[in-house]
C-alpha positions in Angstrom: 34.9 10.2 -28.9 36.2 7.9 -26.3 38.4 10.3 -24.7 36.1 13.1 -24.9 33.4 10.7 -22.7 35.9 9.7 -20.1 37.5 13.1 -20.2 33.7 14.3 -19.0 32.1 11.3 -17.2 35.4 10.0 -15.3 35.8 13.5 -14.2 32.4 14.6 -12.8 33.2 17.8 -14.1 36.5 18.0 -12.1 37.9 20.2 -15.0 35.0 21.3 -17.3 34.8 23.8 -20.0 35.1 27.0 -19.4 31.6 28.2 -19.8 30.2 26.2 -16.6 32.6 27.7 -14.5 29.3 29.7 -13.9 28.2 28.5 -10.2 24.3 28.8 -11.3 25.3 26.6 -14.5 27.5 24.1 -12.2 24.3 23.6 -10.1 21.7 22.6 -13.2 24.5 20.5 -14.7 25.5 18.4 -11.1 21.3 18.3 -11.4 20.4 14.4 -12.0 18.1 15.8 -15.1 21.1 17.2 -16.6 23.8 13.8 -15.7 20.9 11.5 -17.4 20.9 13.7 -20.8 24.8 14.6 -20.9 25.2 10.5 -21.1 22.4 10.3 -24.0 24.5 12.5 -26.0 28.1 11.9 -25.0 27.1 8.2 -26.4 25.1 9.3 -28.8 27.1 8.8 -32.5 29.6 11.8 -33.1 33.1 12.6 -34.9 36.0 12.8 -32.1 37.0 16.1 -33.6 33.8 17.9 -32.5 32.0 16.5 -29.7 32.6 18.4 -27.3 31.9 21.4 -29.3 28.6 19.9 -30.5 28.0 18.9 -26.4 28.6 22.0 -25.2 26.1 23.7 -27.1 23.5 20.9 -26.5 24.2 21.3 -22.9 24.0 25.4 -22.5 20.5 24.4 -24.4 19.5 22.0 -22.1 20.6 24.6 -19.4 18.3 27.4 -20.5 15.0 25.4 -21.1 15.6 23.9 -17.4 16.3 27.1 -16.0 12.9 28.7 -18.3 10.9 25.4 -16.7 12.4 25.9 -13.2 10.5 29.2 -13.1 7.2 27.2 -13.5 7.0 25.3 -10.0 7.6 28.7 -8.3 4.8 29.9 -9.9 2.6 27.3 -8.6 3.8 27.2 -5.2 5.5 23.4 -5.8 9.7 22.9 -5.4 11.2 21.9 -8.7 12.9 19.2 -6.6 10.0 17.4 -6.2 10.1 15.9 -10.0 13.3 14.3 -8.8 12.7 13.5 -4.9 9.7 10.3 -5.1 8.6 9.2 -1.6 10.5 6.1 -0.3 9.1 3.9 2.6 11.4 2.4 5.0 10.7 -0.5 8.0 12.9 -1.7 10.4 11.1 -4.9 12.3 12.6 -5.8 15.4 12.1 -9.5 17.3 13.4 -8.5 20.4 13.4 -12.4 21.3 11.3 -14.5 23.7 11.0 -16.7 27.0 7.8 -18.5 27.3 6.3 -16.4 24.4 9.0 -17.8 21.5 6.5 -18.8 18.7 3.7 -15.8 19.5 6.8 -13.3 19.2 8.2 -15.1 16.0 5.0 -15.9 14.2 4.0 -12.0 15.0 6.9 -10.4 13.4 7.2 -12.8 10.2 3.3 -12.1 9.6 5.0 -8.3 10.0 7.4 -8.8 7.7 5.2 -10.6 5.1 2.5 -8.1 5.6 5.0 -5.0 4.5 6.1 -7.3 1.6 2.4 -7.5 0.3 2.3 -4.4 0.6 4.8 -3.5 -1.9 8.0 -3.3 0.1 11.2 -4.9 -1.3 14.1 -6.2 0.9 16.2 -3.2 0.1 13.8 -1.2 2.0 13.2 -3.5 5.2 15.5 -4.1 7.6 14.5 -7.2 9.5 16.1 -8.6 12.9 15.6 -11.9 14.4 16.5 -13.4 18.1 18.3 -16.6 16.7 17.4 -17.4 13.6 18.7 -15.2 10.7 18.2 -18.2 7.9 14.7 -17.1 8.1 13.5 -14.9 4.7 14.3 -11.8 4.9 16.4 -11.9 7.9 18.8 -9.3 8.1 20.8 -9.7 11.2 20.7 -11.4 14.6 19.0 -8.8 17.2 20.8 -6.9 19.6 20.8 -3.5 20.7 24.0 -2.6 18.6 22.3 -3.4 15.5 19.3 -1.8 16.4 21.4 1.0 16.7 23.1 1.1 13.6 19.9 0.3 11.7 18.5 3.9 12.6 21.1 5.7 12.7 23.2 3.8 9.9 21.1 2.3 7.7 17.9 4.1 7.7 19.5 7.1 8.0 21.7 6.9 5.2 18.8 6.0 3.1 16.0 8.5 4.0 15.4 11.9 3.2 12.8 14.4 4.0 10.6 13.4 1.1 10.2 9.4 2.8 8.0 8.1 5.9 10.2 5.4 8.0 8.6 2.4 10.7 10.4 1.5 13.1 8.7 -1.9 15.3 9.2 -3.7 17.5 8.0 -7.1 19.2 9.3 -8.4 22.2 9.5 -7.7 26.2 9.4 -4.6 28.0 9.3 -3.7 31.6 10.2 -0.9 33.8 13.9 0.2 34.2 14.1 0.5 38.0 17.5 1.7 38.3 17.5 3.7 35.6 13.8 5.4 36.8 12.3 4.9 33.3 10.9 1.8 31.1 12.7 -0.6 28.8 12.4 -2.9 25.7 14.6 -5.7 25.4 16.8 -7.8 23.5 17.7 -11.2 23.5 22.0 -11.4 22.3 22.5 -14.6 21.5 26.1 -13.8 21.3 26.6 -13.6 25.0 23.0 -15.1 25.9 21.9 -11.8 28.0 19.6 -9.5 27.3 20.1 -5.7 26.0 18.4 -3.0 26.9 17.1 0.5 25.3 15.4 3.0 27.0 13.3 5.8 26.0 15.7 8.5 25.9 18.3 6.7 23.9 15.8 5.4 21.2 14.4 8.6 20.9 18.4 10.0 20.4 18.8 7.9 17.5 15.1 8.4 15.8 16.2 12.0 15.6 19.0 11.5 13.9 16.4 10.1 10.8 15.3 12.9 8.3 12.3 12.0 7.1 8.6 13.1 6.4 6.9 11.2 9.4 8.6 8.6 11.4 6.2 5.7 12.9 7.4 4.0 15.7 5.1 0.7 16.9 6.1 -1.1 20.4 3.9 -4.3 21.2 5.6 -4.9 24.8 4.4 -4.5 27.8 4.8 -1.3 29.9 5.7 0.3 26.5 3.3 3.3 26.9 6.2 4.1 29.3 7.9 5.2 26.1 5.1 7.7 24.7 6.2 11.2 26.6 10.1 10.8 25.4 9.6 9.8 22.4 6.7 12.2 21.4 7.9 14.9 18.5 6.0 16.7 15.8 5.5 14.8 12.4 6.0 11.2 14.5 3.5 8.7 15.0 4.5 6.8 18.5 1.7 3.4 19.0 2.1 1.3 22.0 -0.1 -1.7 22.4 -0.4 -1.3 25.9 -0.2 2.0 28.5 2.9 2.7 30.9 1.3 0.5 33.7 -0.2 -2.5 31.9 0.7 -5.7 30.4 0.1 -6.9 26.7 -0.7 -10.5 26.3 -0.8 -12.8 23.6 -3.0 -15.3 21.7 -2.7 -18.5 20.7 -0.1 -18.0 18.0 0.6 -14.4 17.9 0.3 -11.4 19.7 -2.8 -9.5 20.6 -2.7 -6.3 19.7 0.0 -6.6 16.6 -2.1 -9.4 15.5 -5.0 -8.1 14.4 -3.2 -4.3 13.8 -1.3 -5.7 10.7 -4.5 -7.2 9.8 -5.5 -4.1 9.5 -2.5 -2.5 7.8 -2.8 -5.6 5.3 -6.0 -4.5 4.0 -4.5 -1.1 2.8 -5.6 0.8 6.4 -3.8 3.4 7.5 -1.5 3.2 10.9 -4.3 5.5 12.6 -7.1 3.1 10.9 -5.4 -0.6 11.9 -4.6 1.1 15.4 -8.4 1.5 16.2 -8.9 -1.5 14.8 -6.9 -3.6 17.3 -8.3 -1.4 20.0 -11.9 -2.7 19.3 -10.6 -6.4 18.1 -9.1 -6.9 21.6 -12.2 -6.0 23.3 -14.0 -8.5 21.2 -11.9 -11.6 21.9 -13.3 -15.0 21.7 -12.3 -17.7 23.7 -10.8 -19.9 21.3 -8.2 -17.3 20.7 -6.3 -17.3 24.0 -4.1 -19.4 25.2 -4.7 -23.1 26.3 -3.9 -22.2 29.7 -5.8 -23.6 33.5 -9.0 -22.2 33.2 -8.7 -19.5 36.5 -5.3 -18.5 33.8 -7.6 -17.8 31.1 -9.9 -16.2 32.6 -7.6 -13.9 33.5 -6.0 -13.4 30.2 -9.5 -12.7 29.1 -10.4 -10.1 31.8 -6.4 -8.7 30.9 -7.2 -8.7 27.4 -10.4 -6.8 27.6 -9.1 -4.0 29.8 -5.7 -2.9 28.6 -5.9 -0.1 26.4 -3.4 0.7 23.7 -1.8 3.9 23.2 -1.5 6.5 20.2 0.3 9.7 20.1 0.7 11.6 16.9 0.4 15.1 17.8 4.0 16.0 19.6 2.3 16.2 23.1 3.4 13.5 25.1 0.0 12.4 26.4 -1.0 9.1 24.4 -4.7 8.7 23.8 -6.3 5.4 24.7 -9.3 4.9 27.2 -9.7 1.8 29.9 -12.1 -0.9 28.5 -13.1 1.7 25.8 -13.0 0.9 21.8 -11.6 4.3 21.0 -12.6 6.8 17.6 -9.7 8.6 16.3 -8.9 11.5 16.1 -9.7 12.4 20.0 -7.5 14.5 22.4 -6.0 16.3 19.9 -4.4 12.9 18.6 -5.3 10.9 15.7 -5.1 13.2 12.5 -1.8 12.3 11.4 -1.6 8.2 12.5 -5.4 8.1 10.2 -3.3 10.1 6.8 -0.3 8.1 7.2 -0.3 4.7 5.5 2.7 2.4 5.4 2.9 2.5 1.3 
């Protein structure tokens, strides 16, 4: 019995019998269905002599009801694959790191990260960065733009398939790229204390090379609507907290708009749901929540807060939707149908 079970399983069918030699057979045996039953009966109680006599008739058995029940999903206009292929949700959180914004920018992504745990994420399926700190929960690695890179292109690409929806977001600065005649994010390495920075066209590069159902990518920096147009594709969900020209600000302990969109998220709201959420949040601002900072500072924060206008695209265009000093209803412009039937579980 023994020899017969290594003889299969320590094989993979390198040299099976000869009646799967059959391509069509091959494929519903390699099928996961098929590996989880051979192992019930290859350790299933039988004489040495005849196993793999008794096996191989179990397993041309097995072949023809899953080839009779493969017809089925045709039928009915659904893949057979989809019994096997469950939809997976993946997050990367970026804290791009922070001067003179340090605990807004921290406290904002851990409430992140604790929000997509709530929600029913496990660590295996979160791939969290931090500026300086990676003894905090969950922390993955120290944030730089190498790791960012190999998080979507490694990582979450080796993990997703075309079944799953992936997040990327991130929290930090942003700011035009002058020499470079587009926008930036940045971050902090604290390896050689100097910032990295991505621009549009490269993040985009690397999103693409994600399969995946619908791929959500969240910026709170300023400037970051700069990022909309480039990285604008069908079946992706690109939300900026502020437009290609304007600053985001901060509270007292987090950030605006991410603040009160994972608020949002937390109570089971879609990403199109806890984005106009945070669009009509900002506009209601109480004092109490800004910054203690001089009064004429304040005032402006206030005046900031209540006119920047975040961004949304969702519909492969380029053109994010988002009005001055306007609480905006999705969908509108064409945008918005997507971002409010994609949820992050």
């Amino acid at each position: 019995m023994k020899n017969a079970q290594n003889r299969w399983i320590n094989s993979k069918l390198s040299t099976p019998p000869l009646f799967v030699n059959n391509p069509l057979i091959k494929s519903f045996i390699n099928n996961r269905l098929i590996t989880y039953i051979r192992g019930v009966f290859f350790f299933s109680e039988a004489k040495e002599m005849d196993c793999e006599k008794k096996y191989q008739k179990k397993i041309v058995i097995c072949v023809i009801v899953l080839f009779l029940t493969s017809l089925i999903p045709g039928v009915l206009g659904y893949s057979f694959d989809d019994y096997f292929n469950e939809e997976e949700n993946w997050a990367i959180l970026v804290f791009g790191g922070a001067h003179g914004h340090e605990l807004r920018f921290r406290n904002t992504t851990k409430h992140a990260y604790e929000t997509f745990k709530d929600l029913g994420y496990d660590d295996d399926h979160i791939y969290y960065m931090h500026d300086v700190d990676s003894s905090e929960p969950g922390v993955d690695a120290l944030s730089s733009k190498t790791r960012v890179h190999q998080s979507i292109t490694g990582w979450m690409r080796q993990n997703s398939d075309e079944n799953d929806n992936c997040c990327f977001y991130f929290i930090g600065h942003g700011g035009p790229a002058f020499s470079e005649r587009t926008f930036q994010i940045g971050i902090w390495n604290i390896t050689f204390q100097g910032w990295d920075f991505i621009f549009p066209e490269e993040l985009n590069d690397w999103i693409d090379t994600v399969m995946c159902n619908v791929f959500t990518v969240i910026l709170d920096s300023c400037l970051s609507g700069g990022f909309i147009k480039p990285l604008s594709r069908e079946n992706r969900i690109v939300i900026t907290s502020s437009p290609k020209l304007w600053d985001s600000f901060a509270l007292s302990q987090e950030c605006a708009f991410s603040y009160h969109f994972i608020n949002k998220l937390a109570e089971d709201g879609s990403y199109g749901e806890a984005w106009m959420y945070a669009d009509r949040e900002q506009l209601n601002l109480t004092n109490p929540e800004i910054p203690d900072y001089p009064f004429f500072e304040r005032l402006g924060i206030i005046l900031a807060l209540k006119t920047t206008n975040p961004q949304l695209d969702d519909n492969g265009d380029g053109i994010g939707q988002g009005r001055f000093c306007k609480a905006d209803e999705l969908p509108t412009g064409g945008d918005g149908y997507l971002a409010l039937n994609t949820y992050p579980v």
